[in-house]
C-alpha positions as CSV (number, residue, x, y, z in Angstrom):
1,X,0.0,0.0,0.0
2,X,1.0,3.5,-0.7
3,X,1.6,6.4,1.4
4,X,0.4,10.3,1.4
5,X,1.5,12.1,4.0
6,X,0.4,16.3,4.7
7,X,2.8,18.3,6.3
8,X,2.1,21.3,7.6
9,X,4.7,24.4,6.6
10,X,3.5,26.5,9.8
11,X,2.7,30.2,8.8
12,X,6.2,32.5,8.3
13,X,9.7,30.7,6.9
14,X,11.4,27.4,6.6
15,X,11.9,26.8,10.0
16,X,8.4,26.7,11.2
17,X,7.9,23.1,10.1
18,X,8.3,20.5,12.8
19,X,10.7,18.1,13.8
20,X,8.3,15.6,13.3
21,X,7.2,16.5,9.3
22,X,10.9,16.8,8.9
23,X,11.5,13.6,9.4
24,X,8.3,12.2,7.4
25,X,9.9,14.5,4.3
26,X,13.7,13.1,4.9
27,X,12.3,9.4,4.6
28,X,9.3,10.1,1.8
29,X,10.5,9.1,-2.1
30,X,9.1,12.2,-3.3
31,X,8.5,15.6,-1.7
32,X,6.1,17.8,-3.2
33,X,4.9,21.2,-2.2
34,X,1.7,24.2,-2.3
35,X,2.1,27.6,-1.8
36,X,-0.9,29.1,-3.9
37,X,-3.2,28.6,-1.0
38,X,-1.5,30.8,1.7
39,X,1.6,32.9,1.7
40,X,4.6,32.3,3.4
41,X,6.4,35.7,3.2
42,X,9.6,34.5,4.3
43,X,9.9,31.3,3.0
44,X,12.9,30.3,1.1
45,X,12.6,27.1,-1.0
46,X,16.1,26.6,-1.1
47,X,16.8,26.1,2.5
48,X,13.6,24.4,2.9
49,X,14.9,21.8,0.4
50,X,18.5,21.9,2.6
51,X,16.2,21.2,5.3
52,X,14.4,18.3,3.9
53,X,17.3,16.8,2.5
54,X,15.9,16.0,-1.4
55,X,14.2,18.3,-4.2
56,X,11.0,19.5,-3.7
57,X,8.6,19.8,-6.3
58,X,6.1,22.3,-6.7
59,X,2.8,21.8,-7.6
60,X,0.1,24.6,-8.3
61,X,-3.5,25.1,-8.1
62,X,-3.9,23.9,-11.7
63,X,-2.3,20.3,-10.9
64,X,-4.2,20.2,-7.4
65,X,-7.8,21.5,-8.9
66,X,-8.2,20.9,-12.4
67,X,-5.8,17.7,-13.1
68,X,-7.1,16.5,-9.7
69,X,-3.5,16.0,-7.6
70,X,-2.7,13.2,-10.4
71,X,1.0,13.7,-10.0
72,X,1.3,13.2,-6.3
73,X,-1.4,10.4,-6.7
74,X,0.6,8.3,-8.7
75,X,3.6,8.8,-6.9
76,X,1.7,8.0,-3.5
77,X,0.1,4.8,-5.2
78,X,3.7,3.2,-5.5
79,X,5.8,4.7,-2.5
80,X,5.4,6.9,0.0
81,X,4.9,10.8,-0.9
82,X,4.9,13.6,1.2
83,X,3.1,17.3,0.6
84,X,4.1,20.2,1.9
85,X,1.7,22.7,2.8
86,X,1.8,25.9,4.1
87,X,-0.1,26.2,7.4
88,X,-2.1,23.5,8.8
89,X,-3.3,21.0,6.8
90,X,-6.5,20.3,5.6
91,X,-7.4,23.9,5.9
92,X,-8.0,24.1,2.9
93,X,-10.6,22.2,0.6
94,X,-8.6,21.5,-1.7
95,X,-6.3,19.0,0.6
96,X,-9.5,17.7,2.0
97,X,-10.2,16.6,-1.5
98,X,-6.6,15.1,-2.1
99,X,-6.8,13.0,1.0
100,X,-10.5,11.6,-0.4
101,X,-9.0,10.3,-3.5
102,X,-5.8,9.4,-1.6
103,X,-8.3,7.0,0.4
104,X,-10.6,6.1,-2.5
105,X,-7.6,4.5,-4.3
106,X,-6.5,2.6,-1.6
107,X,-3.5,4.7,-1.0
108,X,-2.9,5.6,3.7
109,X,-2.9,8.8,4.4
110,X,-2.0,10.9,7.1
111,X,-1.3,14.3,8.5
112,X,1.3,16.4,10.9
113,X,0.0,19.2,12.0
114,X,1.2,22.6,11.7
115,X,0.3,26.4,13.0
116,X,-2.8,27.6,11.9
117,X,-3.9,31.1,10.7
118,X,-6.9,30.9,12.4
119,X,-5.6,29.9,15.9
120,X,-2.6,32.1,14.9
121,X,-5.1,35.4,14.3
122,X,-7.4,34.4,17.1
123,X,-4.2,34.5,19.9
124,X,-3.0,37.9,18.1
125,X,-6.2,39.6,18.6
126,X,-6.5,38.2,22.4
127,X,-10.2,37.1,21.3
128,X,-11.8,34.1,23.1
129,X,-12.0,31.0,20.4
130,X,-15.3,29.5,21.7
131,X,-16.8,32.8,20.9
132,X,-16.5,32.9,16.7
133,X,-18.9,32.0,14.9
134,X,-18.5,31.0,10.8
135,X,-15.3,32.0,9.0
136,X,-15.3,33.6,5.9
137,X,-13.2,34.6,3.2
138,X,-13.6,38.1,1.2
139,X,-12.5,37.4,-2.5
140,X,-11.1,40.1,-5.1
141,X,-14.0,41.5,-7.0
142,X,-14.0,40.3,-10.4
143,X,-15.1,42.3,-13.4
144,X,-17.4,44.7,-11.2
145,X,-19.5,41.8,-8.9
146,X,-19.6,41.7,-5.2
147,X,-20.1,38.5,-3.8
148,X,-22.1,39.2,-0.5
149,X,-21.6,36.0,0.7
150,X,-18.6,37.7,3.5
151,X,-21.0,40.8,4.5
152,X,-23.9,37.7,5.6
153,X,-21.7,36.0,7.2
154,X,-20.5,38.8,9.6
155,X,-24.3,40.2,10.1
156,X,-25.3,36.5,10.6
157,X,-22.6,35.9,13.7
158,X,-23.1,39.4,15.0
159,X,-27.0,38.9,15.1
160,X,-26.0,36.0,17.8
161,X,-22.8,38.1,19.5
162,X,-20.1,35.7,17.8
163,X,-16.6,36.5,16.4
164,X,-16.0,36.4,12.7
165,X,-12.4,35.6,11.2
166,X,-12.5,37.0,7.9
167,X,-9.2,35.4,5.6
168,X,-8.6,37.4,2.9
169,X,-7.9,36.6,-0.8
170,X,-4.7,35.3,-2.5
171,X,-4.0,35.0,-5.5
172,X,-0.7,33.6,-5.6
173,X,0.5,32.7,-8.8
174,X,-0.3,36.3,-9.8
175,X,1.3,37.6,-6.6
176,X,-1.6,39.3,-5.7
177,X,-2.7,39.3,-2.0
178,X,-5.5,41.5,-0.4
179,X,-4.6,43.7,2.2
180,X,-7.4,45.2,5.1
181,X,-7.9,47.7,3.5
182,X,-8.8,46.3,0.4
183,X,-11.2,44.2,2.3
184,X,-12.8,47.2,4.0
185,X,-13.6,48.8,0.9
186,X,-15.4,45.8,-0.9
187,X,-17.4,45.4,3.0
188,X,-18.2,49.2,2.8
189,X,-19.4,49.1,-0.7
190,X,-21.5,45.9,-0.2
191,X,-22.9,48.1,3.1
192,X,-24.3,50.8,0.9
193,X,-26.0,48.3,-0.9
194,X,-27.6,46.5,1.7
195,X,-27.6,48.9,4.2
196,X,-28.0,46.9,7.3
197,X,-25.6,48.7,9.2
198,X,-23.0,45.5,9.3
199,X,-19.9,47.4,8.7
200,X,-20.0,51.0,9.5
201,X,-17.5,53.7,10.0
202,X,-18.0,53.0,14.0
203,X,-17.8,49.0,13.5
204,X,-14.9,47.7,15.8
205,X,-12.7,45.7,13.7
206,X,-9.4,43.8,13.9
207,X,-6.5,43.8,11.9
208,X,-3.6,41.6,12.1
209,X,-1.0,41.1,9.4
210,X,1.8,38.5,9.2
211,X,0.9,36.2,11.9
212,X,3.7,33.7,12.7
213,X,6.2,36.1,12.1
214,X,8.4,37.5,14.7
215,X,7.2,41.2,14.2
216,X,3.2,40.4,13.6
217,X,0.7,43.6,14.1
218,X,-2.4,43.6,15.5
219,X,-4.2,46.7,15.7
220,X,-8.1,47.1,16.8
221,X,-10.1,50.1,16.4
222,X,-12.9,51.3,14.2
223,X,-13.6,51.3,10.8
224,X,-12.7,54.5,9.8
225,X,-9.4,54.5,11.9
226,X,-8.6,50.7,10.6
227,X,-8.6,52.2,6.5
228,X,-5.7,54.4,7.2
229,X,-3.6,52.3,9.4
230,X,-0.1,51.3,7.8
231,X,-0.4,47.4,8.5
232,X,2.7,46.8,6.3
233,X,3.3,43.6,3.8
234,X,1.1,40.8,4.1
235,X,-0.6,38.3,4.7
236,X,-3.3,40.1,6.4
237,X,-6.4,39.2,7.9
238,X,-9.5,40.6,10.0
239,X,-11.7,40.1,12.7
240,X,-15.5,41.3,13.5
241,X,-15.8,41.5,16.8
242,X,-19.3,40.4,18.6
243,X,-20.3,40.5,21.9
244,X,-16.9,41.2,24.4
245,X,-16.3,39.6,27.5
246,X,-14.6,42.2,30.0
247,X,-11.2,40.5,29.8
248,X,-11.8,40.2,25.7
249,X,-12.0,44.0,25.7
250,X,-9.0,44.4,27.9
251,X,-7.1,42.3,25.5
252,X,-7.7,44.1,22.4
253,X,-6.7,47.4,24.8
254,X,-3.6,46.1,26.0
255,X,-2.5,43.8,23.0
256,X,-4.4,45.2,19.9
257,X,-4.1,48.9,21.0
258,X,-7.8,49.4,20.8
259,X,-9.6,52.3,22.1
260,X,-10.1,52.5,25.8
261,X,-14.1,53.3,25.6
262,X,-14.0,50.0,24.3
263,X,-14.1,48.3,27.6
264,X,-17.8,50.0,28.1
265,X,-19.1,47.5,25.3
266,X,-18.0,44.9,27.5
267,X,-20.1,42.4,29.6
C-alpha cells in the first residue's frame, strides 16, 4: 500500500515546520509542495529543500484542482509521498479533496500538523475562540461583482454576538494578495448596498498582518481608523468582533491597541 503524507509548513519561513514532518519528508521518495493557498512571506525554498534533505517539487492550483493531484497520486500509489503545505493542513478544501481520492484508491494517508492562521489570528487579537462564529473569506471583485456572501456572514454571527475571522484573498500565482484595507472597501461598498448597518464607519474591527512572524501587528479600532492604518506587507487578515467579554476588551486594549471606551461594550 502506498503512502500520502500532509505536512504542515506553519505560517512565516522554513523553519516553522516541525521536527516531526521533517522527518516524514527526509524518509518520503518524493517531496512535493503548495504555496498558492497561503503565503509564506519568508519562505525560502532553497533552505527548505537543505532542510528536507531532497528536491522539492512544486505543484500549483492547476495540478491540485483541475488535473485532480494526479502527479502526487501516482507517486503515492507506489511509494510513499509527502506534501508540503503551508499552514495547517487540511485547511484548505482543496487538501481535504486530495486526501479523499488518496483513500478512494487505496492509497494511507495521514497528516502532521502545523500552525494555523486561524488559531494564529485568534491569539494575536486576544479574542476568546469559543466565541467565533462562521469563518469567511472576502474574495477580489471580479469584473465589477460583489459576492455578498462575506458581508452575511459577519451580520449573521453578529446577530448571535459571535466572532467572525475573515481570511482574505490570495492569488498567488499572480502575486496578488489583499490587504485590510482592500477588504474594507469591498465590505463598505456591499454596506451601501444592503444597508444593514454590518460594517460602518464606527464597527470595531481587527486587523492583524503576518501572523507567525516575529514582528506580527495587531491593531483594533474602528472602521474608519482601521482604513488608514499602515499594517505593512502581508498576509493580512481581519476580525468582526461580537459580543466582548470584559477581559476580551481588555485584551484588544492592552494587546491590539484598541480604544479605551471600548471596555464600556463589555459584559
Amino acid at each position: 500500500m502506498g503512502e500520502l503524507i500532509f505536512v504542515g509548513l506553519g505560517l512565516n519561513e522554513e523553519s516553522d515546520v516541525s521536527l516531526k514532518g521533517l522527518q516524514k519528508a527526509r524518509n518520503a521518495d518524493v517531496v512535493f509542495a503548495e504555496f498558492y493557498t497561503s503565503l509564506m512571506s519568508q519562505l525560502d525554498l532553497q533552505k527548505l529543500e537543505g532542510l528536507v534533505e531532497k528536491r522539492i517539487r512544486v505543484v500549483s492550483r492547476r495540478d491540485l484542482e483541475e488535473e485532480e493531484g494526479k502527479r502526487i497520486l501516482e507517486v503515492a500509489k507506489k511509494g510513499k509521498a509527502v506534501l508540503l503545505v503551508p499552514g495547517d493542513p487540511l485547511t484548505a478544501t482543496t487538501h481535504v479533496d486530495l486526501r479523499i481520492r488518496a483513500e478512494k484508491r487505496g492509497i494511507r494517508t495521514s497528516i502532521v500538523h502545523g500552525a494555523s492562521i486561524v488559531s494564529a489570528v485568534i491569539g494575536l487579537s486576544g479574542l476568546q475562540n469559543y466565541k467565533f462564529g462562521r469563518s469567511v473569506t472576502i474574495p477580489f471583485t471580479e469584473a465589477g461583482a460583489l459576492d455578498a456572501t462575506p458581508y452575511n456572514v459577519i451580520a449573521e454571527n453578529q446577530k448571535v454576538g459571535l466572532h467572525t475571522l475573515c481570511f482574505l484573498d490570495i492569488r498567488a500565482e499572480e502575486k496578488r494578495y489583499m490587504t485590510i484595507r482592500d477588504a474594507l472597501e469591498t465590505l463598505i461598498v456591499l454596506e451601501k448596498q444592503r444597508q444593514k448597518r454590518v460594517v460602518t464607519p464606527d464597527t470595531l474591527v481587527v486587523g492583524v498582518a503576518r501572523a507567525g512572524s516575529e514582528k506580527p501587528t495587531a491593531k483594533a479600532d474602528y472602521v474608519k481608523q482601521v482604513q488608514r492604518f499602515d499594517f505593512g506587507k502581508p498576509p493580512h487578515s481581519l476580525v468582526f468582533p461580537g459580543r466582548l467579554h470584559f477581559m476580551e476588551a481588555e485584551a484588544l486594549v492592552t494587546l491590539a491597541k484598541a480604544p479605551e471606551k471600548i471596555r464600556e461594550m463589555a459584559e
